[in-house]
Every structure is written in C-alpha cells, then in structure tokens.
Residue frames as qw, qx, qy, qz and C-alpha x, y, z in Angstrom:
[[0.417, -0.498, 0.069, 0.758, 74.00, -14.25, -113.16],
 [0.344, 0.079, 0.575, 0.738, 72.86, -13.27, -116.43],
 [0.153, -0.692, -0.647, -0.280, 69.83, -12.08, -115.84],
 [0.505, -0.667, -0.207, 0.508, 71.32, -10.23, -112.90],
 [0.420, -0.495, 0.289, 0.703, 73.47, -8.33, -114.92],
 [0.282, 0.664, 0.653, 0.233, 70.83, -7.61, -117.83],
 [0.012, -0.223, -0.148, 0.963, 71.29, -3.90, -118.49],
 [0.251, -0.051, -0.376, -0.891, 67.65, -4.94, -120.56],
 [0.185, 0.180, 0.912, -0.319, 65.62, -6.98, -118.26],
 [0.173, -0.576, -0.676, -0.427, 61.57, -7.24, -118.70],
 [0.095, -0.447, 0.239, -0.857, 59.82, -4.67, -116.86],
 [0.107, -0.318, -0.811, 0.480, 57.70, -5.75, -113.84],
 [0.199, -0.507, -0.694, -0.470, 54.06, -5.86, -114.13],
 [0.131, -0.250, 0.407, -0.869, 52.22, -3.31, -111.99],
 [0.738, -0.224, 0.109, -0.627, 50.22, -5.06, -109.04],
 [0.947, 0.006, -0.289, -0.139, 51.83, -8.34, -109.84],
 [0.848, -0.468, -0.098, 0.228, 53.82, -10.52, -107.46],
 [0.588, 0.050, -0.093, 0.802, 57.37, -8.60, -107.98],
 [0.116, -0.620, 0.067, -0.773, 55.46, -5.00, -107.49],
 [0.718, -0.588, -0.249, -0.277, 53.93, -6.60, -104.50],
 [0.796, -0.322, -0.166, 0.484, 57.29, -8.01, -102.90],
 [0.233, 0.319, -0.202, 0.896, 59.19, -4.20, -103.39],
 [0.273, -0.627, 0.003, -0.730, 56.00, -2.91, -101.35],
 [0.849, -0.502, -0.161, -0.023, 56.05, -5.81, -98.47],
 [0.752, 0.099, -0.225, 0.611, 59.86, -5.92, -98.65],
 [0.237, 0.464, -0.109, 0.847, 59.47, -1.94, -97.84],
 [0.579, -0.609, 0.007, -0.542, 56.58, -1.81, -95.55],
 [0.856, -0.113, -0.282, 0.420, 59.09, -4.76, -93.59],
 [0.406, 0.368, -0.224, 0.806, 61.62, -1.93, -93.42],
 [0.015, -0.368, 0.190, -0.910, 59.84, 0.62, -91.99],
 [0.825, -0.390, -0.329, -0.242, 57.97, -1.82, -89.49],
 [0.816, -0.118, -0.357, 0.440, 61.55, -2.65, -88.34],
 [0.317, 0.496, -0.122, 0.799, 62.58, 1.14, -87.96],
 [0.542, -0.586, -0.193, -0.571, 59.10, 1.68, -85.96],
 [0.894, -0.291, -0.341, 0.012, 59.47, -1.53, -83.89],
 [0.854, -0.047, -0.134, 0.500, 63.20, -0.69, -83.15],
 [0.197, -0.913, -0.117, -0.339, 62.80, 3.38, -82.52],
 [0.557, -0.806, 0.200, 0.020, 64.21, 3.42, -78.88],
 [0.780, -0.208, 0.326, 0.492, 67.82, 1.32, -80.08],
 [0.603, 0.302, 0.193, 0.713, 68.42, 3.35, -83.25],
 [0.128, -0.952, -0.026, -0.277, 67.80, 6.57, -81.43],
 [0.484, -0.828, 0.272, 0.079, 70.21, 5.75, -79.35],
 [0.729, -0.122, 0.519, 0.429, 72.63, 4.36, -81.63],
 [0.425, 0.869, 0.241, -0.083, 71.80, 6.96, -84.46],
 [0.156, -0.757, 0.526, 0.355, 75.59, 7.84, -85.20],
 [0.229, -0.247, 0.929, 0.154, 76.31, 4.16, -86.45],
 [0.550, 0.573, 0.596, -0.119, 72.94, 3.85, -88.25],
 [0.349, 0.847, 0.036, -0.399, 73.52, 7.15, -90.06],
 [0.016, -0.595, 0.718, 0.361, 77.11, 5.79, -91.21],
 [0.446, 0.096, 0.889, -0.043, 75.31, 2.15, -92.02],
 [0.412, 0.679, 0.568, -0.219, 73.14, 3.93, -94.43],
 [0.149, -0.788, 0.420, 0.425, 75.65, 6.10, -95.59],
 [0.155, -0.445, 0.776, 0.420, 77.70, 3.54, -96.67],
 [0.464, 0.327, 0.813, -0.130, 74.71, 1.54, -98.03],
 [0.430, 0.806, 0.315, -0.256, 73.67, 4.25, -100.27],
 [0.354, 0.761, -0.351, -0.414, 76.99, 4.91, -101.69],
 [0.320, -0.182, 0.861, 0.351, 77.58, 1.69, -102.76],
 [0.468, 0.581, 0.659, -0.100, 74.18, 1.54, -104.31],
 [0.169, -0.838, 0.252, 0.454, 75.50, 4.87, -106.14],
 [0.063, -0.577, 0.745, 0.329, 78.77, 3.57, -107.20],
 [0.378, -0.003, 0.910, 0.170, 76.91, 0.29, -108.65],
 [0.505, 0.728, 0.422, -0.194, 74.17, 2.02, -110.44],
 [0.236, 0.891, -0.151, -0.357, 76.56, 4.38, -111.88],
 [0.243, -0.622, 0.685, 0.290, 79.41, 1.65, -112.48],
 [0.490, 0.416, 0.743, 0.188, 77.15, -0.99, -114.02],
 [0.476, 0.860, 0.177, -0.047, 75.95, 2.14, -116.83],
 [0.137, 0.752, -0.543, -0.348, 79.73, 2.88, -117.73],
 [0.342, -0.123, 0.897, 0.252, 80.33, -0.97, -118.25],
 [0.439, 0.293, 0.808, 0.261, 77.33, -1.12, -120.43],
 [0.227, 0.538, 0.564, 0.584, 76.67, 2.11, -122.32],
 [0.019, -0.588, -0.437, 0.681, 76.55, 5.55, -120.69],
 [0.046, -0.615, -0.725, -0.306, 73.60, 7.22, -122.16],
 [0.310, -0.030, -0.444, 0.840, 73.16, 10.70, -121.17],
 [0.222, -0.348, -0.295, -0.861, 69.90, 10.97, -121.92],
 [0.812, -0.282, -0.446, -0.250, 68.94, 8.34, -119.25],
 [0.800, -0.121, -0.500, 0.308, 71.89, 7.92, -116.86],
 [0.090, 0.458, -0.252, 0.848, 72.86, 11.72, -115.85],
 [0.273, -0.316, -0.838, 0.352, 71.57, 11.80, -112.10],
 [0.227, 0.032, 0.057, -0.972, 69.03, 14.13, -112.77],
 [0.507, -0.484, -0.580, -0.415, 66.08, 11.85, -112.33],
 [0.410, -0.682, 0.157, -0.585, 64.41, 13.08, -109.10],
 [0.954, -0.287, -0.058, 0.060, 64.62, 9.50, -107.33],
 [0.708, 0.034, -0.155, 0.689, 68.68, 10.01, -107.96],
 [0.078, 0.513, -0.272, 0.810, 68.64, 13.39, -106.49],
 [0.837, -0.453, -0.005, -0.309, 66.37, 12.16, -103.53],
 [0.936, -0.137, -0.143, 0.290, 69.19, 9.58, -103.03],
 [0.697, 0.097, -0.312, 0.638, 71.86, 11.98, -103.12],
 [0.316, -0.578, 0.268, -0.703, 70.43, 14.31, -100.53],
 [0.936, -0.238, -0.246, -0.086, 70.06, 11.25, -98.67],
 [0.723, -0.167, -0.209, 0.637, 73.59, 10.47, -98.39],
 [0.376, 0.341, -0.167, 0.845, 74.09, 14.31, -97.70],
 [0.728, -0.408, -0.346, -0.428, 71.77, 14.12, -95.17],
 [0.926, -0.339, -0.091, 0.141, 73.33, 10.81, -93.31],
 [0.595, 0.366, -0.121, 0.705, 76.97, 12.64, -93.89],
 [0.063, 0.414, -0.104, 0.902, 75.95, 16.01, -92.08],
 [0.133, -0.629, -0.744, 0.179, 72.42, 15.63, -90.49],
 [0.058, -0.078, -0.010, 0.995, 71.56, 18.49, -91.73],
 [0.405, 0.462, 0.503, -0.608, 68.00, 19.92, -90.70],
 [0.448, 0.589, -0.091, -0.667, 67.52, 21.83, -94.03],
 [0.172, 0.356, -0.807, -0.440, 68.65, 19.30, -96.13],
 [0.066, 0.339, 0.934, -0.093, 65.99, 16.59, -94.84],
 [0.241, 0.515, 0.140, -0.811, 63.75, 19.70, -95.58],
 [0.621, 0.473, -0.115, -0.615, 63.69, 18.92, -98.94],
 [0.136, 0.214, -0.917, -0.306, 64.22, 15.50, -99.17],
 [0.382, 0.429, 0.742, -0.346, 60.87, 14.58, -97.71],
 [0.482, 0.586, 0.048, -0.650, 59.21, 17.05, -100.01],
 [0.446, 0.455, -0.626, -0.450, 61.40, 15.56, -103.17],
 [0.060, -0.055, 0.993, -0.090, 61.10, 11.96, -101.79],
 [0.602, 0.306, 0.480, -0.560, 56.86, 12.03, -102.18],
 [0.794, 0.375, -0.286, -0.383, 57.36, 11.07, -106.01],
 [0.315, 0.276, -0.887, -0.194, 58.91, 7.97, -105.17],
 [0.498, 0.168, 0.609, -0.594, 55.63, 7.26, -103.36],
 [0.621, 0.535, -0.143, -0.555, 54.51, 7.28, -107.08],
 [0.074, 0.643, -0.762, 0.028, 57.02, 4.87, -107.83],
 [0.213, 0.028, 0.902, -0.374, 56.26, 2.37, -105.33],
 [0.480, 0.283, 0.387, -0.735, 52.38, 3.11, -106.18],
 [0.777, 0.548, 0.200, -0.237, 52.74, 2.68, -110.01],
 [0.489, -0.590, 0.496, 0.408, 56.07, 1.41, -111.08],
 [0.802, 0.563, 0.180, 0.086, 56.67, 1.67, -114.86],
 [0.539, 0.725, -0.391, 0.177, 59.65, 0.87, -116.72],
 [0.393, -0.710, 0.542, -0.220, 60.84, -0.96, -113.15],
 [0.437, 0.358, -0.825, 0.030, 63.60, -3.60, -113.58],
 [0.881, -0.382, -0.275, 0.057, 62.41, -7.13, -111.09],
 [0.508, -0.798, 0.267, -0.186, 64.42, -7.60, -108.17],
 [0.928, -0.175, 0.317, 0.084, 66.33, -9.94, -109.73],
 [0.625, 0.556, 0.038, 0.546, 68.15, -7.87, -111.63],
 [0.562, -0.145, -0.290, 0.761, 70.56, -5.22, -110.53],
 [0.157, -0.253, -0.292, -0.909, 69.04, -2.30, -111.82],
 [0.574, -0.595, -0.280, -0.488, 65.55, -3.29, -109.61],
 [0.601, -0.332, -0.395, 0.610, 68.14, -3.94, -106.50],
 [0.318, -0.063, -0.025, 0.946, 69.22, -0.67, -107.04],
 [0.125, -0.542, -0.458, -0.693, 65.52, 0.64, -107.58],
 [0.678, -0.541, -0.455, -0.202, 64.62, -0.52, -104.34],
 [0.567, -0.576, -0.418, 0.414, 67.17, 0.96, -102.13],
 [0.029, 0.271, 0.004, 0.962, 67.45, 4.14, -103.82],
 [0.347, -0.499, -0.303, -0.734, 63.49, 4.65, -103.43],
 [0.703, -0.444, -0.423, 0.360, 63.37, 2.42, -99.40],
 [0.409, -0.299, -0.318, 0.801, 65.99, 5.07, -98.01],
 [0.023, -0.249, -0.318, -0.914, 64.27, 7.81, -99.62],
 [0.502, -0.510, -0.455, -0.530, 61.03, 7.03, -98.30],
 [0.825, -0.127, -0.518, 0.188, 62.43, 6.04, -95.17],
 [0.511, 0.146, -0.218, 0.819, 64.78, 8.81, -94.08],
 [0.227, -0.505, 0.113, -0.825, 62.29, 11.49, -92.93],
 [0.808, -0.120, -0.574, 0.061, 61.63, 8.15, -90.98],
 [0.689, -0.022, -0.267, 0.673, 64.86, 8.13, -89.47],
 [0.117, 0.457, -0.136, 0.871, 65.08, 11.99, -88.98],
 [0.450, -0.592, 0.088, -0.663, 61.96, 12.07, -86.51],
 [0.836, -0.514, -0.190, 0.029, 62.76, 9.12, -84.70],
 [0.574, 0.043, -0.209, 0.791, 66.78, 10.44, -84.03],
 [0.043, 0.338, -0.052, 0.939, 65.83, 14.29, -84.07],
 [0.243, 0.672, 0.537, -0.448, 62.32, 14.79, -83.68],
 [0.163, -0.051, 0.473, 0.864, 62.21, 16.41, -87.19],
 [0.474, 0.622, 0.551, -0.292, 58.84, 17.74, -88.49],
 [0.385, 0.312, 0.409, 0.766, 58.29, 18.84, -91.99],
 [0.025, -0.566, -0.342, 0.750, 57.74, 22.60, -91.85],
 [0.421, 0.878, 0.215, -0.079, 55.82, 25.47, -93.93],
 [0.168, -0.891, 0.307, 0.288, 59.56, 26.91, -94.24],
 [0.502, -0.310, 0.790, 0.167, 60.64, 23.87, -95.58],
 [0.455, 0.542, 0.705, 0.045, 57.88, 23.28, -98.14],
 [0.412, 0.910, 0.043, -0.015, 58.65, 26.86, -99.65],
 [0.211, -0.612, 0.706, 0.287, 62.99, 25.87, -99.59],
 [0.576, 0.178, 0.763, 0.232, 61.76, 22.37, -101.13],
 [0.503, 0.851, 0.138, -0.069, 59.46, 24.96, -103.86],
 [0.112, 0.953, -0.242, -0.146, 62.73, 27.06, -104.63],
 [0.397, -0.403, 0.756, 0.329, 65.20, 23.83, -105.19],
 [0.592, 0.388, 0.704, -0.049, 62.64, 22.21, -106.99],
 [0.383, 0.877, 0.195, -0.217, 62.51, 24.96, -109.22],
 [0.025, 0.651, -0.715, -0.253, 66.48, 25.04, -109.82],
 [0.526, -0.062, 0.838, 0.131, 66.25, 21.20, -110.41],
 [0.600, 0.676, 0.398, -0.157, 63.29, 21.81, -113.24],
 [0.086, 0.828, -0.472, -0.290, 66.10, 24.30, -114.93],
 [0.078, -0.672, 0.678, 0.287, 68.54, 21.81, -115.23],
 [0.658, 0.049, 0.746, -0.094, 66.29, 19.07, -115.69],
 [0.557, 0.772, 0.265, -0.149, 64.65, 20.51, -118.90],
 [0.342, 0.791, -0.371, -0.347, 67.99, 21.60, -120.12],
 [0.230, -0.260, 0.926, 0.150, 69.70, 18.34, -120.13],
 [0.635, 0.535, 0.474, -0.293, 65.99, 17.22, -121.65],
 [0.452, 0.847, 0.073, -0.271, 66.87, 19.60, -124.65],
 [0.013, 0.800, -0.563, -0.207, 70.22, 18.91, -125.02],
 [0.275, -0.254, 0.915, -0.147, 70.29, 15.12, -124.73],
 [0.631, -0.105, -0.259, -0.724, 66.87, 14.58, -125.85],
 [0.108, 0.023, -0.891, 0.441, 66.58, 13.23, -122.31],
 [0.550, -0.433, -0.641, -0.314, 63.83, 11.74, -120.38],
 [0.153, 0.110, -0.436, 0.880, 64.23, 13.92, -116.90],
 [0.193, 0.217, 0.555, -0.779, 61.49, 13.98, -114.85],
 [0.469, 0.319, 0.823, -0.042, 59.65, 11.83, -117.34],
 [0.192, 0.638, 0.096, -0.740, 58.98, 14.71, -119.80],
 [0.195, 0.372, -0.763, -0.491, 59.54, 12.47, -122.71],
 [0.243, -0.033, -0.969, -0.029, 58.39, 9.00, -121.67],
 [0.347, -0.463, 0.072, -0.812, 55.05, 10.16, -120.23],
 [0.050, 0.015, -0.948, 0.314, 53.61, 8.06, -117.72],
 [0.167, 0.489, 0.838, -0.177, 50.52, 9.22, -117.19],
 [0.273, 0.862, 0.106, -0.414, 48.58, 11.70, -119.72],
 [0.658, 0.017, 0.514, 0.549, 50.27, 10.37, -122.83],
 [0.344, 0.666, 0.575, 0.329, 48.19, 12.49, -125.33],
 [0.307, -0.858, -0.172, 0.374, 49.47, 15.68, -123.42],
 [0.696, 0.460, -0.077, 0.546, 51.83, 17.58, -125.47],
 [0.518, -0.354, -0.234, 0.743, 54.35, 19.98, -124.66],
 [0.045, 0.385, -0.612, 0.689, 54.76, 22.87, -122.84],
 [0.553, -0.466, -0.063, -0.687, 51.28, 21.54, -121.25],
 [0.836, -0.270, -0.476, 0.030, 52.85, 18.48, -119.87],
 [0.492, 0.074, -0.464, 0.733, 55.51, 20.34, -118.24],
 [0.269, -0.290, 0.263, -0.880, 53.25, 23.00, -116.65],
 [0.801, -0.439, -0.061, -0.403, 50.55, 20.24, -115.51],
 [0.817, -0.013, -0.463, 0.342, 53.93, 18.49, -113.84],
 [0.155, 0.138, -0.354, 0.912, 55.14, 21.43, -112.22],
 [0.478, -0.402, 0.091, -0.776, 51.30, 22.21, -110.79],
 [0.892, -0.152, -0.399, -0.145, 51.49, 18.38, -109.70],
 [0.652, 0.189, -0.418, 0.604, 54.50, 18.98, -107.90],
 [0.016, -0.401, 0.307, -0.863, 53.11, 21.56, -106.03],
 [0.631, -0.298, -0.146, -0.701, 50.17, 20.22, -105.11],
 [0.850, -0.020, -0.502, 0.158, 52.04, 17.17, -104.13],
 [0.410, 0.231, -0.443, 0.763, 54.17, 18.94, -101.98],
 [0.430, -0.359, 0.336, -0.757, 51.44, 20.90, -100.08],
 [0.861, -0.386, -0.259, -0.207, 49.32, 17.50, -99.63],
 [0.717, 0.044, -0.508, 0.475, 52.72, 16.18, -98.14],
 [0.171, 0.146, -0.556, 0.800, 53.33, 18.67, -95.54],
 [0.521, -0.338, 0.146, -0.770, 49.14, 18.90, -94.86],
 [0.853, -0.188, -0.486, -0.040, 49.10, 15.26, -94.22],
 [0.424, 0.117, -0.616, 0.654, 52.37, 15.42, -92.03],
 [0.137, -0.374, 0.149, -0.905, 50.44, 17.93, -89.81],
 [0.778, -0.200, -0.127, -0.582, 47.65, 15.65, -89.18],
 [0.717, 0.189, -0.661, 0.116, 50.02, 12.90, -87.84],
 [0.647, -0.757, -0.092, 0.005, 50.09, 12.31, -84.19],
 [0.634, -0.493, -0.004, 0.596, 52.35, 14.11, -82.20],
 [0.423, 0.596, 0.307, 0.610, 52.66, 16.35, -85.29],
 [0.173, -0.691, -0.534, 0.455, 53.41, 20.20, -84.15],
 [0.366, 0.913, 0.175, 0.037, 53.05, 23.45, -85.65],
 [0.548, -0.508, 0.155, 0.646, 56.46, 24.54, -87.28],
 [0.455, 0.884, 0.024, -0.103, 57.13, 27.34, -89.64]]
C-alpha cells in the first residue's frame, strides 16, 4: 500500500517489462472494443455513461491524491495536454458531441508519444501510473468508440478547429509556464532535444504539433472504409 500511494515512485524504464504491460494491457483494450463492435454499438448509451463515470473518478483521484500530498502548480494545474485530452473525453461521453471528438483525436496523437516513449511514467503499481494509463487508454481509444457508435471520421474541418484550440491551449499553457515556472507541454523538462533553448523549443513544438496533426488526419484517410469529409 505504500508504494501504491508513493506520490515519488521510480520511473519506469522505457521498453522494459512495465512499458511493455501499459502497451499489451492497451492493445487488449482496443482488441476488446474491435472484437465487441456490434454489442457496444448497440448498447452505446450505457458504455458512454461507463466511461464517463470511469474517467471522472480517475479525475477526482488524480486530482485528490495531489491535494493530500502537495498541490504544486507548476505540475498539477490540468494543463498538461494528456489532462485536457481526458477532459474532452468526459465532455465528449457527457454530450457526444461531433466537434468535440474533433479535437480530441487530433489532441489525443501526443499520447501516442506517451505510450511510444514514456518518461517520467509512474509503474502500474502505483497510483499515479493507474491513473497514467486510463487517462492516456480512453484517450487513445475514444475516436475508437466514436466510429464504431457514430461512424465518426476525422475531417479537414476538424484538423483546422483542432489548429485553432490548440493554439488557445499554447496561450494558456505558456502563461501558467511563466507564472509558475511550470512544465506545460514539457517546455521545461525537455524530452527530446535537450540542448534546444528557448523560444526555439517552443516554435520546433508548435511545428511538431502541426505536423503531427496533419500526419493524423492523412493516415486516418488511408484507413479502410475511410471517406472524404471536409
């Protein structure tokens, strides 16, 4: 239980057997979603609330376990992208709104990164890598969910709404950066291009972000059954 409740655990080694079980444990998930298509289409009401409530408890324990041990606003404010990804999620499964799954796909490709190259990620055996793993699952998941319920596609219309939030989110990210001498959208803690200073890390993040964002919607296109939507 102590280890569980570590607000400093060790970080999990990228490639090694705890990165490996978040990516089987996930590629499980969305095997079961595939496999199981025809039942939660037709039951999609009572999934969307199941997921719902799943995500805001995940939420209400990320955020309740950082007041019990030290809120930090340079670190805990939900302005990393993965926590805004999560809460379009639940606002999303709350509404089903089209536009809103619009730009959670788009924001939800960095937790592809995530999953890919997971630094600073708490094991699964703590609370803090529970909570990593079903913020960044429903995230990845949900545009999932949208085309088997809807038929959703990601659109060109979408991909230039996802540009124009994205851009309000940078705003507030960077000011809460400046104020807090926060670590928002990694602008502190680099991950990758350490030697990069600023402003050049923040303008080769923001051309990554685009570039991320068009591969995402030219892949989508190339999926079967994929059709042209603007």
């Amino acid at each position: 239980m102590d280890s569980f409740l570590d607000p400093h655990p060790e970080w999990i080694t990228i490639g090694g057997g705890q990165h490996l079980g978040y990516v089987l444990a996930l590629l499980l998930l969305a095997l079961t979603l595939l496999g199981t298509r025809g039942w939660v289409r037709e039951h999609q009401v009572g999934v969307r609330r199941v997921l719902a409530v799943v995500v805001l408890l995940q939420q209400l324990t990320l955020y309740g376990f950082y007041a019990m041990t030290g809120w930090d606003p340079a670190e805990t404010l939900p302005l990393h992208i993965s926590r805004v990804s999560a809460l379009l999620g639940l606002v999303y499964l709350l509404t089903g709104n089209r536009r809103v799954m619009d730009v959670l796909f788009y924001f939800g490709l960095w937790a592809w990164a995530s999953f890919a190259y997971p630094q600073n990620i708490q094991p699964p055996t703590n609370i803090l890598g529970w909570s990593f793993f079903v913020n960044h699952a429903v995230t990845l998941l949900m545009p999932v969910l949208a085309w088997v319920t809807t038929d959703w596609r990601p659109s060109l219309r979408g991909l230039r709404w996802a540009l124009a939030w994205f851009a309000a989110y940078l705003v507030v990210a960077v000011g809460a950066n400046a104020l807090f001498d926060g670590n928002y959208f990694y602008q502190r803690e680099r991950p990758l291009l350490p030697w990069l200073g600023q402003p050049w890390y923040l303008l080769a993040s923001m051309a990554a972000t685009v570039a991320l964002f068009g591969l995402g919607y030219a892949v989508s296109r190339r999926l079967p059954g994929a059709r042209p939507q603007r």
